[in-house]
C-alpha positions in Angstrom: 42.8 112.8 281.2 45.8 111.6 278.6 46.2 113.8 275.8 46.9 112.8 272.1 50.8 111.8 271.1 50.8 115.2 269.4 50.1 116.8 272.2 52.5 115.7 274.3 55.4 116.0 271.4 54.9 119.8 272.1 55.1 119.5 276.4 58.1 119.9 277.9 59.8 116.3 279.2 60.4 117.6 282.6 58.1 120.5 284.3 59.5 121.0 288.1 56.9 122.6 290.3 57.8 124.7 293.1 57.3 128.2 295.3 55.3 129.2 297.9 53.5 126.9 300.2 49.7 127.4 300.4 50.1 128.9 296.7 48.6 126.2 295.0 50.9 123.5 294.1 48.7 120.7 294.4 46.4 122.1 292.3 49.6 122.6 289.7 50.5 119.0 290.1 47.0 117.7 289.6 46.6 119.8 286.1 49.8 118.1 284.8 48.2 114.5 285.8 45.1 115.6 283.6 47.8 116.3 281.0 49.7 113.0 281.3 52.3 113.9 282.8 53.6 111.4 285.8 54.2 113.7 288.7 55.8 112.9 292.2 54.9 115.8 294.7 57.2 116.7 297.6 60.4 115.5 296.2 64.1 116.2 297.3 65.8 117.6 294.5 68.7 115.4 295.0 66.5 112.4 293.7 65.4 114.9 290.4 68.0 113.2 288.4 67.8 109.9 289.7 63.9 109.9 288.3 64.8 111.1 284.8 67.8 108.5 284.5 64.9 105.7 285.4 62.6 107.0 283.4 65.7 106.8 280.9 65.3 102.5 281.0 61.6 103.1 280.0 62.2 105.3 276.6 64.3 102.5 275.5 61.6 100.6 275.3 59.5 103.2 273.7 57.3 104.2 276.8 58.7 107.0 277.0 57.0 109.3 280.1 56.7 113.2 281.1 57.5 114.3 284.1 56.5 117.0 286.7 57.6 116.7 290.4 56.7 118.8 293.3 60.3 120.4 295.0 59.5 122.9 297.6 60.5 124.4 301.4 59.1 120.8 302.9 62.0 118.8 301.8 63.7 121.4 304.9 67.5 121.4 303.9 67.4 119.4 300.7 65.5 122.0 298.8 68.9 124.1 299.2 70.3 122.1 296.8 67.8 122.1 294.0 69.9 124.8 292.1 73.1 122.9 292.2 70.6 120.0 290.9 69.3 122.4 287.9 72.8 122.7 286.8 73.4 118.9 286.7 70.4 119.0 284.5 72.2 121.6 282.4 75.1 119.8 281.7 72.9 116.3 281.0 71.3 118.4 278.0 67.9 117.5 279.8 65.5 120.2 278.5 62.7 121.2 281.8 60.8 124.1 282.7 60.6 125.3 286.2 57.0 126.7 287.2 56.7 129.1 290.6 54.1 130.0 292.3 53.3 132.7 294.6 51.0 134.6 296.5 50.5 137.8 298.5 51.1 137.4 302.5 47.3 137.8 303.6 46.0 135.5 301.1 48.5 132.7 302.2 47.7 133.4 306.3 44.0 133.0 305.3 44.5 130.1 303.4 46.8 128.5 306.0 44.0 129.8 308.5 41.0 128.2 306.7 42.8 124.8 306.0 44.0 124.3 310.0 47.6 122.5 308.6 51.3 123.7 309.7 53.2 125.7 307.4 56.4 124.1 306.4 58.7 126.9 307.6 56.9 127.6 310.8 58.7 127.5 314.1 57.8 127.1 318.1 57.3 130.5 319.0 56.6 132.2 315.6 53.9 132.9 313.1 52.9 132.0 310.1 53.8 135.6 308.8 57.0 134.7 309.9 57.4 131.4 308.6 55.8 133.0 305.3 58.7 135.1 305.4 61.7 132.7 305.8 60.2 130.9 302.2 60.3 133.8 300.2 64.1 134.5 300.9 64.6 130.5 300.5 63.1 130.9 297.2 64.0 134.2 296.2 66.9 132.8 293.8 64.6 130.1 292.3 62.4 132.7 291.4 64.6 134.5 289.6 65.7 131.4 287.9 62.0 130.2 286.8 60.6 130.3 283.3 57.3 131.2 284.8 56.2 132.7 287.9 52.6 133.0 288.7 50.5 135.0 291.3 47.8 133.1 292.2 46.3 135.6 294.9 43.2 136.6 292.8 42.9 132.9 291.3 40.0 130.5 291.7 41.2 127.1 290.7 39.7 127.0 287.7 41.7 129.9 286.5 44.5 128.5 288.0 44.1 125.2 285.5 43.3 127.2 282.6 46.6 129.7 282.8 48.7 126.2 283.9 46.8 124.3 280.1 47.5 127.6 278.3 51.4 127.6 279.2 52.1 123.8 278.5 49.8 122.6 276.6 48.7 122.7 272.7 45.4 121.3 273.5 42.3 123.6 273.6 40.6 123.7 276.7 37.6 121.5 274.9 39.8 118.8 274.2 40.7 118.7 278.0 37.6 117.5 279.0 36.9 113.8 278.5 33.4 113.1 277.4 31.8 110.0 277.1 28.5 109.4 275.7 26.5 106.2 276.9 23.2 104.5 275.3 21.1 102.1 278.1 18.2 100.7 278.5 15.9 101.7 282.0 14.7 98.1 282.3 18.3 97.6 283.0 18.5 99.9 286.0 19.1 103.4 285.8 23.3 105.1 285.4 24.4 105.8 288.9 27.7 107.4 287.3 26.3 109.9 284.8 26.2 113.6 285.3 23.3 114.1 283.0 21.0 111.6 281.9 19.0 112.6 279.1 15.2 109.9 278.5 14.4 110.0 275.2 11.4 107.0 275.7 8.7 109.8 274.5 10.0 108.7 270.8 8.4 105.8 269.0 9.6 102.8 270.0 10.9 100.5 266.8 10.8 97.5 268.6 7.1 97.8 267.8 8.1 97.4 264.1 8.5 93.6 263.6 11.1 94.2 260.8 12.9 96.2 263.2 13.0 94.7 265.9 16.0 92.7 265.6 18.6 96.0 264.7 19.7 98.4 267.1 20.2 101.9 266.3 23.3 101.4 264.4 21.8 100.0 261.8 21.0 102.3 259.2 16.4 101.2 259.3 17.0 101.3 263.2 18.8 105.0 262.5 16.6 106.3 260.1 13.3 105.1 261.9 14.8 107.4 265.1 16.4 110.0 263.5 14.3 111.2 260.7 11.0 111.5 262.1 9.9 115.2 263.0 9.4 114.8 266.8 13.5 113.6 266.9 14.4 116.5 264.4 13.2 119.1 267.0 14.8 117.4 269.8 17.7 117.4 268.4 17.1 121.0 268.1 16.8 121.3 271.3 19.0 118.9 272.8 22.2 120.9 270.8 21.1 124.0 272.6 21.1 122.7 275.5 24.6 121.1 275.3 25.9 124.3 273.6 25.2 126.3 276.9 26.3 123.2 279.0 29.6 122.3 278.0 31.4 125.6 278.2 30.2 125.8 281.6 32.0 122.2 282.2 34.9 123.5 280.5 35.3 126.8 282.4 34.7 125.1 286.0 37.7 122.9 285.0 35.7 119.8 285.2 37.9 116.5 283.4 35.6 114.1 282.6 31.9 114.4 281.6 29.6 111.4 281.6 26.3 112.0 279.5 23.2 109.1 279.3 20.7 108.6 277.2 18.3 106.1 277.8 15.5 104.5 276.6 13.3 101.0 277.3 16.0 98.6 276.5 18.9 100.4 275.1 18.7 99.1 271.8 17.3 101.1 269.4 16.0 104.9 270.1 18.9 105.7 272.8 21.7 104.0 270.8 20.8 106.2 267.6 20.8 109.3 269.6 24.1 108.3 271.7 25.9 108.0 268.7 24.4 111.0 267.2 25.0 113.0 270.4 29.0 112.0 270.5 29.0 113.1 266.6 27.3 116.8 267.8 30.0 117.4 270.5 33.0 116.3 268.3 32.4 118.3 265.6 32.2 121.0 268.6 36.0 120.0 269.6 35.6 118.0 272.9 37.2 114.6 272.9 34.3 112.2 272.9 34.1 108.1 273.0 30.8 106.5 272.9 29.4 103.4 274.3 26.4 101.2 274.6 26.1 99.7 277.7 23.5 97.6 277.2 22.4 96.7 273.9 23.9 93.1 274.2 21.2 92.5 276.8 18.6 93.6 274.5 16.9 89.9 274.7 18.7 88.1 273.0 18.0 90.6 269.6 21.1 92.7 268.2 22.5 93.1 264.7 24.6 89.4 264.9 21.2 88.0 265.8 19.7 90.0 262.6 22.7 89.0 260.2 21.3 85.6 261.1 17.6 86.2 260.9 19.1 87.4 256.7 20.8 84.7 255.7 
């Protein structure tokens, strides 16, 4: 997901991406995307300059974009020239990091092996040792020339994401993750996009309370009717627990956006309260939270305009 304008004050405009193929530059590329970066993958670094001068026209206008691309051995003989293009950069007083990535020969066969695809460098008559080979001389002088160089042989993904976030971005790794909290109703059909749905129907219901009726649960009677009773207090108790040995879990799998649900009859009253109460628990936890109500509007017609009314 985007981060905050403050974040990306403190990212580098320009991140080029390269090394080793099958040492996990898509999985580089796609960490910079969460970051809001707009990347290119797989291109010739003749065009590197032509992308920042366009991208040039655009910060005139104030929407001004970062940038990572992709620049590796599959651009064959263009990628020769990506030094030469590094210089031009240079002189242009365009400020860029260059990431590399490598990994041992055995990891790279097997992963080559497992995923069934050609590498880059490999020949008619060859192997992929071989063609494993020819890459690391081709990229032995970028190496040298990066201003970080990782070894992803030992990697999961995950750790992968995390060292990538850690280099390039101010952002905890809680703020990474996009959570959104979401009150509806189960008359209303059930979420079909939420990875944890939470029913909190066991509550009393204040739509049984005539005077209530008409609020939703951001209404401070609505609120206090949910929140204060005893029965809420310990699920709350609870619930917090709960998310407390959820979430790092989330965070530590690399997982970007979070949906959580919490329903009850009509999504009016109890799951609104608690939706908005939830959001408040994780964001004073440091995870970058919205909250919605999906379907108190349909609440029949009843709703806080329709209670403003019923006042005056």
């Amino acid at each position: 997901m985007s981060q905050t304008s403050q974040d990306l004050e403190n990212m580098p405009d320009l991140v080029i991406i390269t090394g080793l193929s099958g040492a996990g530059r898509t999985e580089a590329m796609h960490v910079f995307e969460d970051l809001g970066y707009f990347c290119v993958d797989n291109l010739p670094p003749s065009m590197i300059m032509d992308l920042v001068q366009l991208e040039g026209m655009t910060q005139e206008s104030g929407d001004r974009r970062h940038l990572a691309v992709v620049c590796d051995s599959r651009s064959g003989n263009y990628f020769s020239s990506l030094m030469s293009e590094l210089d031009k950069l240079n002189d242009a007083g365009i400020k860029y990091k260059m990431l590399f990535l490598y990994a041992d020969d055995e990891k790279l066969v097997a992963r080559y092996k497992s995923s069934r695809r050609r590498h880059p460098l490999h020949t008619e008559g060859s192997t992929i040792a071989q063609g494993i080979q020819r890459e690391r001389l081709l990229t032995e002088t970028i190496r040298e020339a990066s201003d970080y160089v990782i070894n992803t042989s030992d990697m999961l993904p995950q750790q992968l994401r995390s060292t990538i976030r850690d280099l390039f971005s101010s952002a905890t790794e809680r703020s990474g993750l996009s959570v959104t909290v979401y009150s509806f109703g189960f008359k209303h059909g059930a979420p079909v996009d939420a990875d944890l749905v939470m029913d909190v129907r066991f509550l009393p219901n204040p739509y049984w309370v005539e005077e209530l009726r008409p609020y939703t649960g951001l209404d401070a009677p609505v609120r206090d009717f949910v929140m204060l009773r005893d029965e809420t207090i310990e699920f709350n108790k609870r619930w917090h627990a709960l998310l407390d040995v959820l979430m790092p879990g989330y965070v530590a799998e690399g997982k970007q956006q979070l949906a959580i649900a919490v329903g009850c009859t009509g999504g009016q009253h109890r799951s609104v309260a608690l939706a908005e109460s939830t959001g408040d628990y994780l964001k004073s936890k440091g995870y970058r939270v919205s909250v919605a109500h999906r379907d108190m509007k349909l609440a029949e017609g009843y709703g806080r305009d329709h209670a403003k009314e019923l006042e005056e």
